[in-house]
N, C-alpha and C positions, 0 to 999 in steps of 0.2 A: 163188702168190697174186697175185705185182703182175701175171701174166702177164693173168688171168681178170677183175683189178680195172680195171687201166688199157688193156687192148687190147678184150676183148669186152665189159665195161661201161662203156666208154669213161670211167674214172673217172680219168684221169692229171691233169685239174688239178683234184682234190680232195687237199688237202694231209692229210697222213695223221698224226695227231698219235702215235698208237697202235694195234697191230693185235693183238689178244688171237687166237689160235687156239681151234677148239672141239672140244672131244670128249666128246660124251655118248652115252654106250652106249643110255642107257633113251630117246632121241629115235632113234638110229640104228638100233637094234631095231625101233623100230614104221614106222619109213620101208621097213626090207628088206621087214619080213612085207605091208606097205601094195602094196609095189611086184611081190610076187614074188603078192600074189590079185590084181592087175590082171594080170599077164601070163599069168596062167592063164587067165581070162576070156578076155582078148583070144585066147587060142590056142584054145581052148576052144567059145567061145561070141561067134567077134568079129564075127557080124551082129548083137549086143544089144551087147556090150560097148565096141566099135568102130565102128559104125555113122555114116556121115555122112550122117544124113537130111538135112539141110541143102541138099543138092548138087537134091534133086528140088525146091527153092521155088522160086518168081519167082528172089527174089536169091539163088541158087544160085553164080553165077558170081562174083560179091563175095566173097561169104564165100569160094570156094575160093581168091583172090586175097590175104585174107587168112592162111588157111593158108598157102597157099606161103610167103607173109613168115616165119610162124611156124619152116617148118622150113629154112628158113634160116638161121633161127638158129640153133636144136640142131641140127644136122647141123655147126655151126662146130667141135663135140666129135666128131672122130672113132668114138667108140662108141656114140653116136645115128644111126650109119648103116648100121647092120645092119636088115636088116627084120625089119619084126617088132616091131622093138625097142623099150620103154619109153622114151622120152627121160628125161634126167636134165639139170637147165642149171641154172647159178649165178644168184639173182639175186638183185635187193638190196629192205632193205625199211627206211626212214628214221625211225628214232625218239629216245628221249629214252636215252642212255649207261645209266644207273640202271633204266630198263624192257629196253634191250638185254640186260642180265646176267641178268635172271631171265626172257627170253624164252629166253637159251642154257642156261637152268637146267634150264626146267621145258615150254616150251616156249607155243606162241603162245595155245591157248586156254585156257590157266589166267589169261590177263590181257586176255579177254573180247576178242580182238583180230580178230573179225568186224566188218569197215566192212563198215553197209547200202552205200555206194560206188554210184558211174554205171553201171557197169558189172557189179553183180550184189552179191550179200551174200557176202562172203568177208574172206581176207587179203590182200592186195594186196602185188604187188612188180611190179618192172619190171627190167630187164635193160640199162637206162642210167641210170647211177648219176648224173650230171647229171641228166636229167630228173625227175630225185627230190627234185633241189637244194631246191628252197621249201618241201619238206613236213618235210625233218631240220632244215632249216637254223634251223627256228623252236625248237628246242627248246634250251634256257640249256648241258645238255652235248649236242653233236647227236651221233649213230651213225647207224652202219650197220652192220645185221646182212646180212652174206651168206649165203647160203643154197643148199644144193642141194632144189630143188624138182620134184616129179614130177606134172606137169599132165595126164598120162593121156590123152585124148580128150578135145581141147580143140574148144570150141565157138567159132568165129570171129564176133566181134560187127562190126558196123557200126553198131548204131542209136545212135544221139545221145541222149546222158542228160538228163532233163528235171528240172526243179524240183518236188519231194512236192507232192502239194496245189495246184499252180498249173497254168495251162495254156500258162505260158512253157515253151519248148523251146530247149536251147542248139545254132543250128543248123538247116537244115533236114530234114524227116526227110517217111517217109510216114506218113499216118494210118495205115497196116495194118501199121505197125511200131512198139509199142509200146517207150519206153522202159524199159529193164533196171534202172533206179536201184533199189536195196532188194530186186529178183529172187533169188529162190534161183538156185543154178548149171541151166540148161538141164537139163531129163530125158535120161537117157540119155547125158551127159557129164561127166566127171572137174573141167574150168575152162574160164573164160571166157577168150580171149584178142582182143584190141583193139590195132591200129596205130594210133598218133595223132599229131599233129601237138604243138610245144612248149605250146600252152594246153590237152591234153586232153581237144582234141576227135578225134572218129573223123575219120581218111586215106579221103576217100573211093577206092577200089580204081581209078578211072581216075586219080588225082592223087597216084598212090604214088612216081611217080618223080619228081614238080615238086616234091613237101614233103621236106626232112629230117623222116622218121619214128625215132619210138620207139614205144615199146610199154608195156600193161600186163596180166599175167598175173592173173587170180582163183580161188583155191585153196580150196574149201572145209571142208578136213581138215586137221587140225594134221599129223596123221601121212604128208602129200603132200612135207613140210618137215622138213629137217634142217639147223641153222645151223653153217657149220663156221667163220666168222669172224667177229670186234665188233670196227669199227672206231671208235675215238674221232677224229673230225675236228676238225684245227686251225681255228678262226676267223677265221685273217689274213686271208686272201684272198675271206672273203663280201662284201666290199664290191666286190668287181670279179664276182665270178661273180653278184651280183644286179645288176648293170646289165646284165651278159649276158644273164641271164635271166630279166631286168624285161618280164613277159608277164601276161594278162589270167588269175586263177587264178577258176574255178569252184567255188564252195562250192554243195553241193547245197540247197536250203531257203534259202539268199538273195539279197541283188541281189549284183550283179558286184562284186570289189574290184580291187584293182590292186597288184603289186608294187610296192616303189619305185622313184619314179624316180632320173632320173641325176643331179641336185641333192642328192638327201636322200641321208643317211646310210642303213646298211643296217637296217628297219623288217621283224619278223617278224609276219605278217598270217596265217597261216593256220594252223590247227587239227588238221587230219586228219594222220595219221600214213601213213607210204607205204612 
């Protein structure tokens, strides 16, 4: 575990106060059967199933720019390199310790855990457990559920999340690329996947190598997820990792906030779960 916590989710200065193990047959059951009708499909029928329409748009070559990222990361797990193959990849998803327990319980959508989200309507994780930092860290006990999650034919996003109801846009985007905020998952695709930069916004695909990127996955099936870790995070050290990571946070529907700064003490601002 510390191996998949602190090296591929670069999660080594998150102090670990507790790490509860998970095994739930009746989550791990509907993960196999989830995972074992998608690989049918894809064998089966993978011009529907598997399909990258994507690749024939204008920004064809973007989004493939963002796959690549994508499987560079699953392919860090040697048995994501078989072809063919379903990926399967650890990642983390930041909430409140007491919601943690009965998400390893019962599982994500019995506690309504679809964020409408910038990036499409789903459950949201990311696979750098730092950049998750201001979404757990708000919560009085914070967690982290880890999670094996199966994203299937992921749909690579680039567009820029915009504000419900306003005609502010965070970022420049095209008019002939609608924001994804509130989006069902793409037709024809398993999740949304999105490189971004520390504030959450999309990497644009020529400036992938000038940004430290991370990322965020959107799932829209409980049964894509199986959590096999709850961790309870120490608190000592939020005061230094929010000066770290005192950056500009996007709430969807309002004006801009701001983490704390390097003056104030550590001040929990943001609401969304991640």
């Amino acid at each position: 575990m510390r191996d998949i916590f602190d090296n591929f989710c670069h999660g080594k200065d998150i102090q670990i106060q507790e790490a509860i193990s998970v095994y739930n047959p009746t989550l791990i059951a509907a993960f196999i059967s989830q995972r074992n009708i998608m690989a049918a499909r894809w064998k089966n029928d993978s011009q529907i199933f598997a399909a990258k329409q994507f690749i024939l748009q204008a920004d064809g070559e973007a989004r493939v720019t963002v796959l690549e990222r994508y499987k560079s990361r699953v392919e860090h797990f040697r048995w994501n390199k078989q072809e063919g193959c379903i990926p399967i990849v650890p990642a983390a998803h930041g909430t409140e310790f007491s919601i943690g327990k009965k998400i390893c319980s019962t599982g994500f959508a019995s506690l309504s855990m679809l964020d409408a989200g910038w990036y499409g309507q789903g459950i949201y994780f990311t696979t750098y457990v730092l950049y998750a930092f201001p979404y757990f860290s708000t919560k009085e006990q914070p967690a982290i559920v880890l999670s094996w999650i199966n994203p299937g034919n992921v749909f690579p996003v680039i567009e820029s999340p915009s504000i419900p109801n306003t005609k502010e846009q965070f970022g420049k985007d095209r008019e002939d690329r609608p924001s994804l905020v509130g989006k069902a998952i793409k037709s024809g695709y398993n999740s949304h996947y999105v490189v971004t930069k520390s504030d959450g916004r999309p990497v644009e695909a020529k400036d992938m190598k000038a940004f430290k990127c991370y990322d965020e996955i959107v799932i829209p099936q409980e049964s894509q997820v199986t959590p096999f870790m709850l961790i309870r995070v120490d608190t000592r050290n939020f005061n230094v990792l929010a000066k770290e990571w005192n950056r500009e946070v996007l709430i969807p529907g309002r004006s801009r906030d701001h983490m704390t700064s390097e003056s104030d003490s550590y001040i929990p601002l943001l609401e969304q779960s991640f």
